[in-house]
N, C-alpha and C positions, 0 to 999 in steps of 0.2 A: 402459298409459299413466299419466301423473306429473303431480299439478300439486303442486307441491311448495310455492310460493308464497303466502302467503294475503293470503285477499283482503278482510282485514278493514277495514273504516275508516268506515264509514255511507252514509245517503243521501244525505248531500253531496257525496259521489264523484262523483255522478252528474250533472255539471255539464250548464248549461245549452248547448245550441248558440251558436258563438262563429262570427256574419256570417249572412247568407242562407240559411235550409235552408227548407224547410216543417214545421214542427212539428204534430203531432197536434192537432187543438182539441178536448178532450174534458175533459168534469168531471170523470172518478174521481181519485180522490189516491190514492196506496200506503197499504194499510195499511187501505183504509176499514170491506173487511170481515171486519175482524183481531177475535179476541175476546179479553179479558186475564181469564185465569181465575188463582187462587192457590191452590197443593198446598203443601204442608206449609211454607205461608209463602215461597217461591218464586214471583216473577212471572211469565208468559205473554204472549209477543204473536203469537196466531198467528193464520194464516188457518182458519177455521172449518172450510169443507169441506174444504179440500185437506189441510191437518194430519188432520183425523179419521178419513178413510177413508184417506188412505197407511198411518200408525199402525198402524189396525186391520187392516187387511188383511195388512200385514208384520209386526206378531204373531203374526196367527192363520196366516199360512203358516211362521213360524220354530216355531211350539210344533206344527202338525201334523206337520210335518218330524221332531222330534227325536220325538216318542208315537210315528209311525205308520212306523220306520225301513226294515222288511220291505218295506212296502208302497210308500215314495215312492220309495226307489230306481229298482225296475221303472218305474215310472210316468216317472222325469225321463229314464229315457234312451229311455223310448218318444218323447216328448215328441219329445225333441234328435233323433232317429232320423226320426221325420214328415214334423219340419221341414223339415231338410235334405236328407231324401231327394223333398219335395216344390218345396222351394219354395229354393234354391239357387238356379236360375234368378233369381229375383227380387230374392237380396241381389248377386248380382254386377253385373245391368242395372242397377238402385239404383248401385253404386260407382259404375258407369261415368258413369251422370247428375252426380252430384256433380263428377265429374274434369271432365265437355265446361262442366258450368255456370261449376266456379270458370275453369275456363280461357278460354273466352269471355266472362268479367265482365274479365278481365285485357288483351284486347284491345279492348274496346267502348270508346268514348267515356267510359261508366260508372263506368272503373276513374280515370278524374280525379276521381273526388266524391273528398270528406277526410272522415274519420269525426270527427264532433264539430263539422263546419264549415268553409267555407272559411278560417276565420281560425283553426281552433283549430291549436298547436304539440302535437308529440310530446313527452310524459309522459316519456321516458326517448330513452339517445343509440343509435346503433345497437346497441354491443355491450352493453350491458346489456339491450337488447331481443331481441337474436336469445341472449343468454345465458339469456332469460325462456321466451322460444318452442323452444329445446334443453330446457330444463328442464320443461316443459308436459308432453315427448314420452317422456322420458328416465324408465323407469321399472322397477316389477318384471317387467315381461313383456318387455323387454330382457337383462335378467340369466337371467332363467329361459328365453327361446327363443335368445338369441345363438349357441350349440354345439348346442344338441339340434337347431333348425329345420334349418341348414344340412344336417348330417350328415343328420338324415330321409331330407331330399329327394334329396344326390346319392347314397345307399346303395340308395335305394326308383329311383332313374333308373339306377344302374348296374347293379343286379339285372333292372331292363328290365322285359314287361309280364308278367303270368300269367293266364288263361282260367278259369273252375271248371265244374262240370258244367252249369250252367244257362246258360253263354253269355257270361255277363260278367265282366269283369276282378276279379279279386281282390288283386292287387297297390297300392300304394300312390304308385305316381310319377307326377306331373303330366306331363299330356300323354302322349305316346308312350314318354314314359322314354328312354334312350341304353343299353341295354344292350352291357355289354364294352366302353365308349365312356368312356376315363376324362377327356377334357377337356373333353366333351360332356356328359357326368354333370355333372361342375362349375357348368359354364356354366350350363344348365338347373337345378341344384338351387340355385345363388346365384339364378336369377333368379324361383324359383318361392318363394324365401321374403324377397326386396326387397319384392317385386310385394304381399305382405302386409304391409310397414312401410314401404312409400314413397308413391306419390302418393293411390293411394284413400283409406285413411283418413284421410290430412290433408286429403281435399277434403271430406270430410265435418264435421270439424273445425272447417277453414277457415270452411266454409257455416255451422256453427251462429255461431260466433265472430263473424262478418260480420253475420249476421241479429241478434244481440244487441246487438253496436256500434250499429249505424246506425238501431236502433229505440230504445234508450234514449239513444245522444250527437245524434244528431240529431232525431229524431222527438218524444222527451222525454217518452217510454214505461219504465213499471218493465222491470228488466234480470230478467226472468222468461222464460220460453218460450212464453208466452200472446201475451206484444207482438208477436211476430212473426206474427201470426196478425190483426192490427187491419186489415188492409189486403181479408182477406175474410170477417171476421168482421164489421168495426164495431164498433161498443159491447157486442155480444154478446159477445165477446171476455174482458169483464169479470163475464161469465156463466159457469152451465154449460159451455158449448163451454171456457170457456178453463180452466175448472176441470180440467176432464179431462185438455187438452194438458200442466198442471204437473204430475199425477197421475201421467201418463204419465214425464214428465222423473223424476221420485222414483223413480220402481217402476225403471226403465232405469238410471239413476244409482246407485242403490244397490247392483243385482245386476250392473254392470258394476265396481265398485269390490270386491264380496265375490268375483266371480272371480279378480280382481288379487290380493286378499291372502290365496285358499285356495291360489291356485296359488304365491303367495309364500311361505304357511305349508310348504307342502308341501316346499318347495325347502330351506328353514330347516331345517327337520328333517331333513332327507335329510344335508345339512351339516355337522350339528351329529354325525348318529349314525356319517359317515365320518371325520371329525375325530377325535371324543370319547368314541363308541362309546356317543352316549346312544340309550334306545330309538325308536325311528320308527315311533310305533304314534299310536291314534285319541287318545288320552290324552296324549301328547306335545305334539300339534295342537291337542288345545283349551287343554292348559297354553300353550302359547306362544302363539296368536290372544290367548287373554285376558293374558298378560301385555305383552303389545304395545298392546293395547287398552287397558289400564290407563296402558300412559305415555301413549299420544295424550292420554288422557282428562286427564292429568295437566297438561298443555300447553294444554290446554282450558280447566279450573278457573284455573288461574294466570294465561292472558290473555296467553299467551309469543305475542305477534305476531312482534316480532323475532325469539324466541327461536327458533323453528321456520323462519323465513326463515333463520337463522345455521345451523340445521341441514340444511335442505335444500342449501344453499349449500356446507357440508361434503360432503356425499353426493355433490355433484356434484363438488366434486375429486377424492374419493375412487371414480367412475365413471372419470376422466377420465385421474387417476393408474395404475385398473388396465389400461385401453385402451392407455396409452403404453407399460405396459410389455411387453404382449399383442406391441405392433409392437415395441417393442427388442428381447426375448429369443426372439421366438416367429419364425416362418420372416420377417422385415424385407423381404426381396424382394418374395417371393411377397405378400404383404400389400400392396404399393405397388402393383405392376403389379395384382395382383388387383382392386384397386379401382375403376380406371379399365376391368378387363375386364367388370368385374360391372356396372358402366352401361351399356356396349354390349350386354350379355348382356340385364339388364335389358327395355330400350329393344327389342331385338331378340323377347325372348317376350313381353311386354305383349299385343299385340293375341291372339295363342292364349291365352294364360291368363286372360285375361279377357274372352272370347267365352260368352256364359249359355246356347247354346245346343249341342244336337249333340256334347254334351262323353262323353266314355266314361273321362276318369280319374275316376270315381265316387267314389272312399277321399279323393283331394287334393280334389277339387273341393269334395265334401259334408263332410268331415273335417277339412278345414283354412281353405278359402276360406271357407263361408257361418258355420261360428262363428266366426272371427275378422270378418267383416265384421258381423254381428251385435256383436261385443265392443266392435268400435272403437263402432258407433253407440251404444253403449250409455253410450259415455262422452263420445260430442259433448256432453251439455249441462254435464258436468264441467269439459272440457277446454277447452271453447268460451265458458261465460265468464270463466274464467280472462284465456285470450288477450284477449278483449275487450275486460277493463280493463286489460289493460295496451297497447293500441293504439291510444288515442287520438290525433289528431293525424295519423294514418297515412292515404296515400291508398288508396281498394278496389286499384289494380294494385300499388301498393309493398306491402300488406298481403298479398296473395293470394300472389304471386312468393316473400315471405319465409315464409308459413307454408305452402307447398308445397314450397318447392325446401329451404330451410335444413336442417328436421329427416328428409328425407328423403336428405339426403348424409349427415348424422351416422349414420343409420341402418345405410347405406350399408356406411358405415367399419365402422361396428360389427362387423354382422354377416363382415366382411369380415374382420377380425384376430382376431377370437372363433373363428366357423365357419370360417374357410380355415385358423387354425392346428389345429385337432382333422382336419381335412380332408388337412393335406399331415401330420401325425403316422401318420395311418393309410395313403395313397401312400407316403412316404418308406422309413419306418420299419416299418410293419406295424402299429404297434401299432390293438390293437382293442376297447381298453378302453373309449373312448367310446362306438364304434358298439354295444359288446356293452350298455352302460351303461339304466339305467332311465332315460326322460326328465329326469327332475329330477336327476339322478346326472348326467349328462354334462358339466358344466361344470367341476366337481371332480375327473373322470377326466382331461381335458385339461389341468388347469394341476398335475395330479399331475406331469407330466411336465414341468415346467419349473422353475427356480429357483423356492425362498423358495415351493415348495408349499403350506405350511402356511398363511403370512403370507397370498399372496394368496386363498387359497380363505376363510380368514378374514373379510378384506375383503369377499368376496363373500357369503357370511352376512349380515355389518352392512349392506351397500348394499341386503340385501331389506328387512330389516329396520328398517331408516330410511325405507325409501322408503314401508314398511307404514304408520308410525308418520305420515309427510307426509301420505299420500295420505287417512290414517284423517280425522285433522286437519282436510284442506284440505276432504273431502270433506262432514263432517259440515257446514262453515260452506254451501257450497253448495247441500246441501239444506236447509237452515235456513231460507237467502234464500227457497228456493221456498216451502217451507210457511210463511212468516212473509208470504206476499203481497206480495217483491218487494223486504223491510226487507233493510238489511246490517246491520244493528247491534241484532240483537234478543236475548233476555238470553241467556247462557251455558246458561242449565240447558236450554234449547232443542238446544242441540250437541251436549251431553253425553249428550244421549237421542240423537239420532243418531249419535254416537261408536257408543255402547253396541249399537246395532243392526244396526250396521254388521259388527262383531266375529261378532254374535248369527246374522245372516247366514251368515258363513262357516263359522263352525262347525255352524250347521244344515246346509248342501250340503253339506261335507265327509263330513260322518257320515248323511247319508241318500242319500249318491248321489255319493261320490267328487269326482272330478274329472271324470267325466260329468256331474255333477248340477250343476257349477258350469256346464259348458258348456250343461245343457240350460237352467235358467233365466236364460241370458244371449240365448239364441235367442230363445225364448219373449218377456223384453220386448225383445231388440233388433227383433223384427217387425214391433209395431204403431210404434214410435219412426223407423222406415224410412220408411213412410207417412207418418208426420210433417213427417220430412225432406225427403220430398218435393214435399210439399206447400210445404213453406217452402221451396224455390226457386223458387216460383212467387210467393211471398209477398215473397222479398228482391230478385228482377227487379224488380218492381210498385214496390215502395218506394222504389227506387237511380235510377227511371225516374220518379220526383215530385220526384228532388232537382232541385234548379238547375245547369243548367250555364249554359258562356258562351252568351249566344244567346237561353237560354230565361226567359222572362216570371218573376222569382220573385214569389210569390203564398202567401199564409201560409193552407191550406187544412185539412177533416179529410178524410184521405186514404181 
């Protein structure tokens, strides 16, 4: 996921409620237990604890990582392996929570509240908002799953299921698989890889995004991950307990954001060495992480606020540019009608695929569902204040309907002209390049076959690689806000250490544990940030049910 947008501008953003809400009655101010230290003549405004043990702790796991390489490897895919082979069950019921909550806030009374106020107006008009909430979603792990997911799934469904000596399935296709079944295959592999970029993660999203909004534009709480939590915390909230929840948001945010740009490096280099014939080794990967790192950084020091909204803004035409021409040159039919199949299909395996229980596709369910639904959660508190400042003015039901349904048709589309053209290349024609292709390889194998090969696979390079360079950017400023206690506007050399880590990040997983070791420490914090989320849907019911509607008593109380 992308937020491409930054969300720089201060605390003044954070206006006050415009008409009748109940606002929080509480003394603390942003910032109170911030401490300003000066290193080599550079100022500091950070939160005490929460800056110092994030810090330390993602030092000391990036420098064990790269000394101890032998040994963390085994270890993160034991890790990812435990996880998922334990506790699957629990990120799927988790999705399914998030989907019944946002979708019943959408027909409750509830969904009348306005975020910011009954009186406050929406910050932006439609289409530049749903062109914000596209862009939120729209990212490297679009470009990188687009042709590989689809193909996975209906290659692993139409080869059907396989047995091994111990009893259980060794095969990789969701559900029952459609073996010999080529339209059956289709059907089920489109809808085994929507069902992971359509409604679950953006309810999880949604939810953080919504919990964000409505505790800092109405409640008139810092836009932290702590505020949402003042409803059964209380004051404590500005304690310990809430310490930990931003701790939590840091450790989650970070290693969801170093999965996005290992699996982006990876993709880059894969690109570059079928293009260019440059090498696709470990040394490749860290040359390019850090010189990408280095532009963000560069975007950083300078203060490119526009500059990087100009650029994200580019990326997304040039997304948007290669999509249309996926549907001109690439199977135009089958892409149209597929579309609208792939909803029905969708819609029709939803309830089996995301059943946590009684499941025997072990490989899809444990290998594809619970890291990815661990990834997504990883980057709700990313992606979710993003959207938040930009929803102001929005009702909960107009809010919810648009960051559910919107970037879940784009998805839709996506994966639809991407994966059905690699899809009816290998039906049609035979060819078996993609399927035969290494993951990160398959996108490049598919548009080998079409016009201006070079051009677009090019394109597809720059769109990781931009999106690396946004998401470096956007991401650094967002954990900034958390360890700065809440500040939007706190000094540069704060981001710049986050930039840098970010990088430092990736390059440690990479080279201590592949692209397992990215998924496994994406598991690892997306677990305890699941309980979080959880818990904060009980936290933004509680909140959304103090607002005022027509009828009820308004009453300015501490909630």
């Amino acid at each position: 996921m992308e937020n491409p947008a930054s969300m720089e501008g201060g605390n003044e953003d954070l206006r006050r409620p415009e008409g009748p809400t109940t606002t929080v009655d509480t003394d603390y101010v942003i910032g109170q237990d911030n401490i300003y230290p000066k290193v080599l003549g550079l100022k500091f405004d950070l939160h005490g604890s929460v800056f110092t043990i994030s810090s330390l702790v993602i030092l000391a796991f990036v420098l064990l990582t790269l000394a101890l390489h032998d040994q963390v490897e085994p270890l993160l895919n034991g890790i990812r392996d435990w996880l998922t082979g334990n506790l699957t069950w629990f990120f799927i019921l988790a999705g399914n929570i998030f989907v019944v909550v946002a979708l019943a806030l959408i027909v409750t009374p509830l969904g009348k509240i306005r975020i910011g106020g009954p009186d406050a107006k929406p910050d932006y008009s439609y289409a530049g908002w749903f062109a914000m909430l596209f862009a939120a979603g729209m990212g490297i792990g679009l470009v990188f799953y687009g042709v590989s997911e689809p193909m996975s799934h209906f290659s692993s469904s139409l080869a059907g299921t396989t047995v091994g000596e111990s009893g259980l399935r060794t095969d990789w296709a969701p559900l029952g698989g459609a073996q010999g079944d080529q339209a059956a295959a289709l059907s089920l592999g489109m809808a085994a890889t929507i069902y992971h970029w359509g409604l679950h993660p953006w309810a999880a999203y949604a939810l953080v995004a919504l919990s964000l909004a409505i505790f800092a534009y109405n409640k008139g709480l810092p836009l932290t991950m702590r505020s949402v939590f003042y409803p059964i915390l209380g004051e404590r909230v500005w304690g310990w307990p809430g310490h930990v929840i931003d701790i939590l948001a840091v450790f989650s945010t970070l290693f969801g954001l170093a999965t996005s740009l290992g699996f982006g490096a990876k993709q880059a280099a894969t690109g570059l060495n079928y293009l260019f014939d440059i090498p696709n080794n470990d040394a490749s990967l860290v040359i390019l992480i850090a010189g990408i790192t280095a532009v963000a950084l560069c975007s950083v020091m300078a203060g490119l606020d526009k500059g990087v909204q100009r650029l994200s803004m580019i990326n997304m035409a040039l997304a948007f540019l290669l999509l249309f021409f996926i549907i001109a040159v690439g199977p135009t039919l089958a892409i149209a009608t597929g579309f609208f199949d792939n909803i029905v299909s969708y819609l029709e395996y939803i309830p089996a695929l995301s059943m946590p229980f009684g499941r025997e596709d072990a490989n899809y369910s444990q290998g594809w569902t619970a890291v990815y639904w661990a990834w997504w959660i990883s980057w709700s508190p990313f992606v979710g204040m993003f959207i938040a400042r930009v929803s102001r003015g929005r009702t909960v039901r107009e809010f919810l309907i648009s960051v559910l349904l919107v970037p879940t048709l784009v998805s839709i589309l996506w994966m639809t002209a991407f994966g059905g053209t690699a899809i009816e290349q290998l039906v049609s024609t035979g060819f078996t390049g993609v399927q035969d292709a290494a993951l990160e390889l398959k996108l490049f194998e598919m548009l080998n076959q079409l016009p201006l090969a070079a051009i677009t696979s090019s394109v597809g390079i720059v769109l990781v690689i931009v999106f690396f360079v946004t998401s470096s950017d956007s991401g650094s400023l967002v954990i900034d806000s958390i360890t700065a206690g809440g500040k939007m506007n706190a000094p540069k050399p704060q981001r710049i250490f986050w930039c840098i880590i970010e990088g430092a990040i990736a390059i440690a997983l990479l080279l201590g544990g592949g692209l397992g070791g990215l998924q496994a420490a994406t598991v690892s914090t997306g677990l305890p940030f699941t309980l979080v989320l959880l818990i904060a849907c009980y936290a933004i019911i509680k909140g959304l049910m103090s607002e005022p509607t027509e009828g009820r008593l308004v009453r300015r109380t501490r909630t």
